[in-house]
N, C-alpha and C positions, 0 to 999 in steps of 0.2 A: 439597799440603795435603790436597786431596782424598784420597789416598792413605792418608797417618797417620791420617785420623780412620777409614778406613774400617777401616784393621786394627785400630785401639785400639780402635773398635768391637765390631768381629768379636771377640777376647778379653775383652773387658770385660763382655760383654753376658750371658752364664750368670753371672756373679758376682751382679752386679746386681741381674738377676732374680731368684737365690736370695736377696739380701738383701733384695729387697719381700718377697719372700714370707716369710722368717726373721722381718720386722719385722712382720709381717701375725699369724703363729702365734704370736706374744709376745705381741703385745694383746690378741689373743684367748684366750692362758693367763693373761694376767690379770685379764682379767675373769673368768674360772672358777676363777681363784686356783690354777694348775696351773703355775706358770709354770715351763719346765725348759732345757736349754742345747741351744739352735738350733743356735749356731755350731759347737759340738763337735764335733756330733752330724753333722754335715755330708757331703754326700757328693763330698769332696774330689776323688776319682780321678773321677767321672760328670762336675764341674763342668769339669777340665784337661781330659778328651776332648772335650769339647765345646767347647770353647774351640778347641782346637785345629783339628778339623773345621770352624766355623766360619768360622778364620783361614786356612785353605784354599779354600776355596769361595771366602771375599772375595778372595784373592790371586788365584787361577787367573780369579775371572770378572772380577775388575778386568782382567785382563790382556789376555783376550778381547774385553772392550766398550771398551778403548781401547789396545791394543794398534796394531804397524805391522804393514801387510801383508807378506808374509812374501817377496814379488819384488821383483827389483831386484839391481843390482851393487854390493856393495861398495866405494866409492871411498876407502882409506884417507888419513891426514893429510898434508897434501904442503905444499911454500913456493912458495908465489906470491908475486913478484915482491918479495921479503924476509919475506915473512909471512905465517905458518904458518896452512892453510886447513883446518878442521872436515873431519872423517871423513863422510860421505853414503851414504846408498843411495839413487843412482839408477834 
């Protein structure tokens, strides 16, 4: 679970923020009566790189801070004694 929020985060999180701030520069055009299109106006391609970089960094460090150490022998799936025993690295 940890996992899903942490990437829906890491993507979700430049959107977001652009739309505080899109909601931010609307209130504030109208109070000056200037009011014009945020959304448009948007910088789509800056928002998906960013996202993207993001959803990197969370994937690669989640993978890091709880990843398995990387020795050990592979023990593939075997049947003991009628029933099929989980893959291991010992």
């Amino acid at each position: 679970m940890t996992r899903v929020l942490l990437i829906a985060a890491s993507l979700a999180l430049p959107f977001v923020l652009y739309g505080v701030y899109a909601w931010w520069v609307h209130l504030k055009a109208e109070e000056a009566k200037t009011a014009g299109k945020v959304w448009s106006d948007a910088p789509w391609t800056w928002l998906i790189v960013t996202s993207v970089v993001l959803f990197t960094v969370a994937v690669i460090g989640y993978g890091v801070a709880t990843g398995e150490k990387g020795t050990g022998a592979y023990v593939p799936p075997r049947v003991v004694d009628g029933k099929v025993a989980p893959a291991e690295v010992k």
